[in-house]
N, CA, C and O atoms as a CHARMM CRD file, in Angstrom:
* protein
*
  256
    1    1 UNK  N    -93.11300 -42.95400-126.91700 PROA 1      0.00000
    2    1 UNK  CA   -94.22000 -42.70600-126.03000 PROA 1      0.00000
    3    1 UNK  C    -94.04200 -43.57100-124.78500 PROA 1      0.00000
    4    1 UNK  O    -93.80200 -44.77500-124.87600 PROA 1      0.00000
    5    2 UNK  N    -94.17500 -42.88500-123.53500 PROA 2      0.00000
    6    2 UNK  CA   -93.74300 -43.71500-122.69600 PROA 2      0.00000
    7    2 UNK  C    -95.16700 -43.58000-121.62300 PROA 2      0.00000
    8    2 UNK  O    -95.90100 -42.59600-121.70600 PROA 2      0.00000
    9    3 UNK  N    -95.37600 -44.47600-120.82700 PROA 3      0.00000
   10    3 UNK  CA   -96.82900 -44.90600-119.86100 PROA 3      0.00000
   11    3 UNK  C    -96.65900 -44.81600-118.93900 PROA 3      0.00000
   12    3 UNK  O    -95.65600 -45.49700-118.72100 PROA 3      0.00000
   13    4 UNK  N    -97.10800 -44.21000-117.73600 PROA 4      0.00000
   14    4 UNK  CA   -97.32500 -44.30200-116.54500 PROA 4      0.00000
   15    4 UNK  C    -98.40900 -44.59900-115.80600 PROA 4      0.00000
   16    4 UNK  O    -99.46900 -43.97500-115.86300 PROA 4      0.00000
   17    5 UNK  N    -98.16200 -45.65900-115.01500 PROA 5      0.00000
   18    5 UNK  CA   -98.77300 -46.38900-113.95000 PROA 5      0.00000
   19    5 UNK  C    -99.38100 -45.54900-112.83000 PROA 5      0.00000
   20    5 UNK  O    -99.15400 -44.35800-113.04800 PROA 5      0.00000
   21    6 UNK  N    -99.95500 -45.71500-111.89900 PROA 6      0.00000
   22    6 UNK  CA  -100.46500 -44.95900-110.90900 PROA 6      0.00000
   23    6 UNK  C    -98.77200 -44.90700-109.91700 PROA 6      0.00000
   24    6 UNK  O    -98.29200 -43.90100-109.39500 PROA 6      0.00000
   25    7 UNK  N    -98.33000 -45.95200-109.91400 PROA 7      0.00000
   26    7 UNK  CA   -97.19200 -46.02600-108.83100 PROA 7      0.00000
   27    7 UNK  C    -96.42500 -44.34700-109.71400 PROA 7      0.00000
   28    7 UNK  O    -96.26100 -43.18000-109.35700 PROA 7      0.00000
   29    8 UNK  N    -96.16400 -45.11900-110.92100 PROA 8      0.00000
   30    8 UNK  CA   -94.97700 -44.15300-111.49500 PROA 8      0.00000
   31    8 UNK  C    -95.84300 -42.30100-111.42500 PROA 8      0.00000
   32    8 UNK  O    -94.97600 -41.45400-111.21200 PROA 8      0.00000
   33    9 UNK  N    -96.58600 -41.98200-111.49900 PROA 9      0.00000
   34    9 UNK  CA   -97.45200 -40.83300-110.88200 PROA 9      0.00000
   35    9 UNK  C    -97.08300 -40.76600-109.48600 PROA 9      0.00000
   36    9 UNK  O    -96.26100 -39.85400-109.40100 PROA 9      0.00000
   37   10 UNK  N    -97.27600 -41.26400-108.39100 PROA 10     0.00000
   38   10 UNK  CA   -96.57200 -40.88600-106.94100 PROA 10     0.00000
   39   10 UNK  C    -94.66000 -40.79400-107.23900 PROA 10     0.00000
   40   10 UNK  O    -94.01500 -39.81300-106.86800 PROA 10     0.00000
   41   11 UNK  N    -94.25700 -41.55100-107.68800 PROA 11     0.00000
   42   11 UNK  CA   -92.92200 -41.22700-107.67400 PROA 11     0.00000
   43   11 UNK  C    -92.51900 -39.70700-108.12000 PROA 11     0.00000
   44   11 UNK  O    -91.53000 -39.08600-107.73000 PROA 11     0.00000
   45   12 UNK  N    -93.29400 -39.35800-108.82300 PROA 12     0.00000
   46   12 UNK  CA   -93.11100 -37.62000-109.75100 PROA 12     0.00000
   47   12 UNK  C    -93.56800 -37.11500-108.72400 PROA 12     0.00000
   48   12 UNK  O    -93.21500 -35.94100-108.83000 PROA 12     0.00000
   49   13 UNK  N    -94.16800 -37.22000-107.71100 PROA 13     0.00000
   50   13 UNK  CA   -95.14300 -36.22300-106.80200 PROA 13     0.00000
   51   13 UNK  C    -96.50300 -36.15800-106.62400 PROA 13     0.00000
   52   13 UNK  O    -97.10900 -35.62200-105.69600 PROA 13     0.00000
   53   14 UNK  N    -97.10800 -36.96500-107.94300 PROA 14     0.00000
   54   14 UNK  CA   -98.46800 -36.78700-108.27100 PROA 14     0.00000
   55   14 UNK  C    -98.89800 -37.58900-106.91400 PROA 14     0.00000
   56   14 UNK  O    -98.99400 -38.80600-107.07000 PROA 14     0.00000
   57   15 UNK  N    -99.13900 -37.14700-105.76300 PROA 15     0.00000
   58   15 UNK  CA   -99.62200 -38.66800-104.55800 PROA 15     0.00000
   59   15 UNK  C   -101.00500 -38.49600-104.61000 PROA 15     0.00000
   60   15 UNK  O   -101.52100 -39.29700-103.83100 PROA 15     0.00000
   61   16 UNK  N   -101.86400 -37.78500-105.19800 PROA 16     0.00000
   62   16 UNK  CA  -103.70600 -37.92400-105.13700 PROA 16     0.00000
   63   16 UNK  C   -104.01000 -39.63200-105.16700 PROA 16     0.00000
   64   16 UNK  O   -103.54700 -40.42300-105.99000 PROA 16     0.00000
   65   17 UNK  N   -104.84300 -39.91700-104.12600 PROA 17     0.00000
   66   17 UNK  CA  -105.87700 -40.79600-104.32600 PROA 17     0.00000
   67   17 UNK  C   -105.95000 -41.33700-105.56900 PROA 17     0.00000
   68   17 UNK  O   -105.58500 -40.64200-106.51700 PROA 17     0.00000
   69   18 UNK  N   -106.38200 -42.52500-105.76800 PROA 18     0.00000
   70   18 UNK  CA  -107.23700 -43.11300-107.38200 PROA 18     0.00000
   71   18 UNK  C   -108.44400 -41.96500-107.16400 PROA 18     0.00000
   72   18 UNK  O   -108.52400 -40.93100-107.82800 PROA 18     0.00000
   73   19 UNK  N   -109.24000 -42.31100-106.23900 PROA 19     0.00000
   74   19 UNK  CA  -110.61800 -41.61900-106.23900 PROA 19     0.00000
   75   19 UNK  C   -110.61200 -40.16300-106.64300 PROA 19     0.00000
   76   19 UNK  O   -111.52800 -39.55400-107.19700 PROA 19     0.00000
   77   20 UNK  N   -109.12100 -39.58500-106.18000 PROA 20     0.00000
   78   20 UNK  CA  -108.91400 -37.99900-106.30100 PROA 20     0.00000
   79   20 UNK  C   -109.04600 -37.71700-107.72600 PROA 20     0.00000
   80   20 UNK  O   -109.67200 -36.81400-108.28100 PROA 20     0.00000
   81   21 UNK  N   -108.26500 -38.75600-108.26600 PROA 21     0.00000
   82   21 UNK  CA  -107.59000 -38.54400-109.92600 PROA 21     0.00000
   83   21 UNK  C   -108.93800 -38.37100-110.29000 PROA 21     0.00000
   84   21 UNK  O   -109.42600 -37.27000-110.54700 PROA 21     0.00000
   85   22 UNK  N   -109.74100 -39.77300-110.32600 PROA 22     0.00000
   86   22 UNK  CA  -110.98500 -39.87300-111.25500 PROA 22     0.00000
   87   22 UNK  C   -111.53600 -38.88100-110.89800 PROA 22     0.00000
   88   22 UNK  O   -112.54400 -38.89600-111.60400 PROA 22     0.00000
   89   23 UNK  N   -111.60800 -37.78500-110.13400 PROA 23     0.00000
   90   23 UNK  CA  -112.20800 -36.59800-110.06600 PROA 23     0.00000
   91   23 UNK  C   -111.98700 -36.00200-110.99900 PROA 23     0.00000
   92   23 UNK  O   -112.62800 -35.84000-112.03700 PROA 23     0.00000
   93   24 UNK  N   -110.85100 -35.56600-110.59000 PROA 24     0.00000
   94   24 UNK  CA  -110.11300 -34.46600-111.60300 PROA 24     0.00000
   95   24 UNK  C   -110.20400 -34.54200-113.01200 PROA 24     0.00000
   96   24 UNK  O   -110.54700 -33.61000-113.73900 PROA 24     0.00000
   97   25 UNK  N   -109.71400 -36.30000-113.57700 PROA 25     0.00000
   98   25 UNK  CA  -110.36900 -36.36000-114.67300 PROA 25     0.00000
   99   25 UNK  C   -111.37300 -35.98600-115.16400 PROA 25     0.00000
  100   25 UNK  O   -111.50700 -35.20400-116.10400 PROA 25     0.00000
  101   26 UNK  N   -112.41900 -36.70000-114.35600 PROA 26     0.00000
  102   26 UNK  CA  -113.87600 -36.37500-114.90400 PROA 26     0.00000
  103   26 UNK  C   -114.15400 -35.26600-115.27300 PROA 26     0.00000
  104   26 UNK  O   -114.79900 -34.98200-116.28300 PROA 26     0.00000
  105   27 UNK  N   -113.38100 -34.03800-113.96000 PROA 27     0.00000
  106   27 UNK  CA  -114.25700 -32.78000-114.08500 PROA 27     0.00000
  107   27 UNK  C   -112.60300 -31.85800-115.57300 PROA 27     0.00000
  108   27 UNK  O   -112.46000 -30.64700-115.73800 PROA 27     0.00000
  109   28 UNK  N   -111.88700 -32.79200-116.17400 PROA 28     0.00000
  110   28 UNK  CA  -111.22100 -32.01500-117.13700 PROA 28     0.00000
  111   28 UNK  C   -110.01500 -31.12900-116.50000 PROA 28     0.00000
  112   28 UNK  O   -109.49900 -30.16600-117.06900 PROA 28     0.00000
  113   29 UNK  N   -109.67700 -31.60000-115.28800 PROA 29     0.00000
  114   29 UNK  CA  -108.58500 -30.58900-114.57300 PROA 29     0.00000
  115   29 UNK  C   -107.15000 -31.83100-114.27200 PROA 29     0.00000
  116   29 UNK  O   -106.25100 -31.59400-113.46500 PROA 29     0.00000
  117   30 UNK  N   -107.23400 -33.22800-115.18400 PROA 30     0.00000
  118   30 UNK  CA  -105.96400 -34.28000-115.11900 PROA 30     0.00000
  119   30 UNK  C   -105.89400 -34.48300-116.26200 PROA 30     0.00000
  120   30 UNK  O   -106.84000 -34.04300-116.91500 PROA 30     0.00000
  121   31 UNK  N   -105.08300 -35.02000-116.82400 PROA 31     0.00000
  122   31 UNK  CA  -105.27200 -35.89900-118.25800 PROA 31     0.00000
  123   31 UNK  C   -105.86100 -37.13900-117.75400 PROA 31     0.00000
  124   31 UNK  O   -105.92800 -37.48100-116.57400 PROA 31     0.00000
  125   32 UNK  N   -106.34100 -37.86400-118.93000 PROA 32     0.00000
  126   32 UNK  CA  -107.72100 -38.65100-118.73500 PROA 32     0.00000
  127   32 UNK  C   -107.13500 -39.59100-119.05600 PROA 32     0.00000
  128   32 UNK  O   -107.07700 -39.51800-120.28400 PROA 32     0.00000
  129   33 UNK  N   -106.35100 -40.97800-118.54400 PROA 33     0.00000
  130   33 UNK  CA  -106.14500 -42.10700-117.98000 PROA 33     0.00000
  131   33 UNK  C   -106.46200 -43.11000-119.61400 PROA 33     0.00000
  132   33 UNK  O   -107.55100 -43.14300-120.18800 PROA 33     0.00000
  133   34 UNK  N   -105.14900 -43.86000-120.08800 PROA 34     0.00000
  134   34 UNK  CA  -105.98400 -45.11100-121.04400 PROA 34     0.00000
  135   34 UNK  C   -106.03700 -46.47400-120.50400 PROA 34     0.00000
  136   34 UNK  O   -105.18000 -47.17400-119.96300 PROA 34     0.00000
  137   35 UNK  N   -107.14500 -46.64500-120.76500 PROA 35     0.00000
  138   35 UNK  CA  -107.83100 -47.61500-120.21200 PROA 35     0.00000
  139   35 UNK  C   -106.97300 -49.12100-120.54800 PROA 35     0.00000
  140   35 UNK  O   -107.29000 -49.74900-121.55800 PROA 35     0.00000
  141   36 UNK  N   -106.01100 -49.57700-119.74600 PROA 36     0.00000
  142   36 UNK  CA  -105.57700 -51.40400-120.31000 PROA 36     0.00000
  143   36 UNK  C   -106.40300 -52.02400-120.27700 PROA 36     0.00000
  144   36 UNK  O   -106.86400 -52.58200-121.27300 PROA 36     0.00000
  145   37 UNK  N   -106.87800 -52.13300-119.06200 PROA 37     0.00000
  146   37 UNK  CA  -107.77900 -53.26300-118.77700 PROA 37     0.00000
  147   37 UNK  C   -109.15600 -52.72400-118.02500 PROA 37     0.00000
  148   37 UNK  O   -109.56700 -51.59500-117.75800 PROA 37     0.00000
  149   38 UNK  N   -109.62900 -53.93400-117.83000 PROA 38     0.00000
  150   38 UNK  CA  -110.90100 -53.32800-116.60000 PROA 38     0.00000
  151   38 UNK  C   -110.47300 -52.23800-115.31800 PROA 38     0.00000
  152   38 UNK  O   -110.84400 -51.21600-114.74000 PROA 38     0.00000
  153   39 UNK  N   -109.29500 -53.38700-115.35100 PROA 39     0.00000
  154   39 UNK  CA  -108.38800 -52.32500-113.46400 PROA 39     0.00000
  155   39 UNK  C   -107.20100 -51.83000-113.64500 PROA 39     0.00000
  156   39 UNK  O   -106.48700 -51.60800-112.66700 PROA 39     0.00000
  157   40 UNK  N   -106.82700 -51.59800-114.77100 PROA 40     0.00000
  158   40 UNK  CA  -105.61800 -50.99700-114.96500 PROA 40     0.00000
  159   40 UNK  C   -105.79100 -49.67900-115.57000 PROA 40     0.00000
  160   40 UNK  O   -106.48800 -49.91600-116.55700 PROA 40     0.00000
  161   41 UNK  N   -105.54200 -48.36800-115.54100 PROA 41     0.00000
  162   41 UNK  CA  -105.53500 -47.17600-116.28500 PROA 41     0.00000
  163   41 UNK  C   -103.58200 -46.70200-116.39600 PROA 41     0.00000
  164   41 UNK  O   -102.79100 -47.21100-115.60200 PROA 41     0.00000
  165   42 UNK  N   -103.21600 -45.91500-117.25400 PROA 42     0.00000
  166   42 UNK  CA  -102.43700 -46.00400-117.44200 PROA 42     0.00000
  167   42 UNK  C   -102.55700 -44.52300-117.99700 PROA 42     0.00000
  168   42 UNK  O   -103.63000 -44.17400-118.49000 PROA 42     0.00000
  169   43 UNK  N   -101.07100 -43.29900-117.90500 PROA 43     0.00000
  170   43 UNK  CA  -101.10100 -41.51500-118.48200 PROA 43     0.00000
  171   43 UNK  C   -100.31800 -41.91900-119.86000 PROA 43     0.00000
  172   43 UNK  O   -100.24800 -43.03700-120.36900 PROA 43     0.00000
  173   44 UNK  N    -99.86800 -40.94500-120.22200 PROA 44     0.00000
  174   44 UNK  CA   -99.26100 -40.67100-121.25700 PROA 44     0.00000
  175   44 UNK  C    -98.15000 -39.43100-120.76600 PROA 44     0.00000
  176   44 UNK  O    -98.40100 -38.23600-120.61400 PROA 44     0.00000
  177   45 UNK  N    -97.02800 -40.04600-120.60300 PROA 45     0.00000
  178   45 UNK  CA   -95.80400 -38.87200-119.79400 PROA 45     0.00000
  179   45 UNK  C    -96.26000 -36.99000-120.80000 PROA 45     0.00000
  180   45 UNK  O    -96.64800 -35.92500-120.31900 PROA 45     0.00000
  181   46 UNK  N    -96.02000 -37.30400-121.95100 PROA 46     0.00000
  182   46 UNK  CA   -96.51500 -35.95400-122.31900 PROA 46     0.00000
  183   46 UNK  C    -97.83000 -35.67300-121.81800 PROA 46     0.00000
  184   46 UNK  O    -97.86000 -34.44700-121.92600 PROA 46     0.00000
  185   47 UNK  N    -98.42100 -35.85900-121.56200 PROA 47     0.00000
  186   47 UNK  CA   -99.83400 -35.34800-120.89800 PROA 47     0.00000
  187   47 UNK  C    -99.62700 -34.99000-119.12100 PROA 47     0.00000
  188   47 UNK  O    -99.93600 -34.00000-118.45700 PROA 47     0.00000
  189   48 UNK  N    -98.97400 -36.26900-118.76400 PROA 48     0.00000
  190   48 UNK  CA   -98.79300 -35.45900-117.33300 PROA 48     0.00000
  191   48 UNK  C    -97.73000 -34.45500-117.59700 PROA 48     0.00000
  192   48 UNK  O    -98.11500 -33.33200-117.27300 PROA 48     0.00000
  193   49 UNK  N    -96.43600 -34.48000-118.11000 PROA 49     0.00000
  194   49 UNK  CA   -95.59300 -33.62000-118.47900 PROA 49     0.00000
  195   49 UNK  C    -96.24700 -32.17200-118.78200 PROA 49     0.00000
  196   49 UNK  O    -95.62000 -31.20800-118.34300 PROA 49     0.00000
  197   50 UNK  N    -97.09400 -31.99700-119.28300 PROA 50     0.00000
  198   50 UNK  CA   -97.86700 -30.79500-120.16000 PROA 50     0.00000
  199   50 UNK  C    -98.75000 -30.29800-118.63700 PROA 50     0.00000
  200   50 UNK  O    -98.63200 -29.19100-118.11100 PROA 50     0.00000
  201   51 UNK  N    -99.42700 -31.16900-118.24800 PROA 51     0.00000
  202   51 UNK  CA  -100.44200 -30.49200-116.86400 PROA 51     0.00000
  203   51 UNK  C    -99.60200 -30.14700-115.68300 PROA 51     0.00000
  204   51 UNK  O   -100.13700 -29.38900-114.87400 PROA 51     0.00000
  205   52 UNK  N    -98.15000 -30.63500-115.37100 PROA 52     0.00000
  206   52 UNK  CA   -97.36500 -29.98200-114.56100 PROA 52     0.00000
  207   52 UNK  C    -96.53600 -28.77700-114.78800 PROA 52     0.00000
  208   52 UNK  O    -95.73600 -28.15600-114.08900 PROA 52     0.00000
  209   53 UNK  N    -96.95800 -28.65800-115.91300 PROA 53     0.00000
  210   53 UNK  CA   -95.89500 -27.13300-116.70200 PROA 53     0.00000
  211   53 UNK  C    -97.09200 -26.41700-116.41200 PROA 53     0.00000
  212   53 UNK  O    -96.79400 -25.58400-115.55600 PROA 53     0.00000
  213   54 UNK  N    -98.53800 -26.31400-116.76000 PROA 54     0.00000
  214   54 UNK  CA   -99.04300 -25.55500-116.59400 PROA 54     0.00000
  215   54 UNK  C    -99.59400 -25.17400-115.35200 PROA 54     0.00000
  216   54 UNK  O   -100.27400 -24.14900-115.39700 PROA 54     0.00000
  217   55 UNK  N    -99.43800 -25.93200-113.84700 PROA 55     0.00000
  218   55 UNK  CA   -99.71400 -26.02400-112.99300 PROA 55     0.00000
  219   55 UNK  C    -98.61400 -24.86600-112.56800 PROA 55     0.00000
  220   55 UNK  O    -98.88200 -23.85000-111.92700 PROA 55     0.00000
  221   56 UNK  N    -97.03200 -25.33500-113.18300 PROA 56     0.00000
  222   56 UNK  CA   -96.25300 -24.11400-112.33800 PROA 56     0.00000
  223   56 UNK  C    -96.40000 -22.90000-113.38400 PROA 56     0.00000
  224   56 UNK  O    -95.77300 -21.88200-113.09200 PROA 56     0.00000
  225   57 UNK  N    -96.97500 -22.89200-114.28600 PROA 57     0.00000
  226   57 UNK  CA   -96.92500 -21.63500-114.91600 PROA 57     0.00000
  227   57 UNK  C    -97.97800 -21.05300-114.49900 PROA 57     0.00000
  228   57 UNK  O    -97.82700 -19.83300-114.42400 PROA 57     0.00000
  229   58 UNK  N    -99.67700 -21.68500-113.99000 PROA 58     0.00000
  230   58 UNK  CA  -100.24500 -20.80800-112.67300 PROA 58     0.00000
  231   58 UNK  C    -99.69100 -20.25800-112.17300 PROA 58     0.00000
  232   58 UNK  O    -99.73900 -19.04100-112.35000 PROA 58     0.00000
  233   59 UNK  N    -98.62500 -20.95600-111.02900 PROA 59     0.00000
  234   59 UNK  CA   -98.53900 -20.34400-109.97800 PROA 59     0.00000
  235   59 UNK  C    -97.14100 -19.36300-110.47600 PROA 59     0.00000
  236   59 UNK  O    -96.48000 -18.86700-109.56300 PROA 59     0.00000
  237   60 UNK  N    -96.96600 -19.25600-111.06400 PROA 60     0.00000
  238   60 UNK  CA   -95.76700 -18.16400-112.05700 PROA 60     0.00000
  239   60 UNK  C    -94.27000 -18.36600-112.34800 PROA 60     0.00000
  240   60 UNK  O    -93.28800 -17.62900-112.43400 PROA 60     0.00000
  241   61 UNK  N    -94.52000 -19.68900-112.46500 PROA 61     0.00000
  242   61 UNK  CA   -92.81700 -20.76200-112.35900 PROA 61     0.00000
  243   61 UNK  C    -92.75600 -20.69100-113.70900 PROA 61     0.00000
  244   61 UNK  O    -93.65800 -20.69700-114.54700 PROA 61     0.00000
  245   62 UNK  N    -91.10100 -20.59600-113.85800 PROA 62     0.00000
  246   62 UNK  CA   -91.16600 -20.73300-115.53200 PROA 62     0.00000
  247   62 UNK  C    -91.17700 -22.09300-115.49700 PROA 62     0.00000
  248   62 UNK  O    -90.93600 -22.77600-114.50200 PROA 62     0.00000
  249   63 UNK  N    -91.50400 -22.55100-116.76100 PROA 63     0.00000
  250   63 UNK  CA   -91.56300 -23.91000-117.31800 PROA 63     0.00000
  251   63 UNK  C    -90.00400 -24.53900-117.60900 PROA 63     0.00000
  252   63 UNK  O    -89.46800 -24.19600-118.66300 PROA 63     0.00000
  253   64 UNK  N    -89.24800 -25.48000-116.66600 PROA 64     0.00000
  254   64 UNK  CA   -87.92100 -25.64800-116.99700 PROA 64     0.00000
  255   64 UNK  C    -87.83800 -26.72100-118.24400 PROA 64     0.00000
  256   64 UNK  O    -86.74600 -27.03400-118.71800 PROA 64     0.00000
């Protein structure tokens, strides 16, 4: 199981805002962030992995 940081999220492409994410979270359209610390949140690569497959399989990309 491997963790990603907010940095390691912009390096993939993900560049949204903190403020953007916690949107998206909230409203169920990101995977939802584990909590380290007070100021630290942290993904789960299969979870962002999984919401970018289905993002290009919207738009009608196969899943590589």
């Amino acid at each position: 199981m491997k963790l990603l940081d907010y940095t390691a999220l912009r390096e993939r492409g993900i560049r949204y805002s903190k403020p953007h994410l916690w949107r998206l979270w909230t409203a169920g359209k990101f995977p939802r962030p584990v909590k380290l610390s007070a100021s630290r949140n942290v993904w789960l690569e299969s979870d962002v992995n999984a919401w970018v497959k289905s993002r290009l399989a919207e738009r009608g990309f196969a899943a590589a």
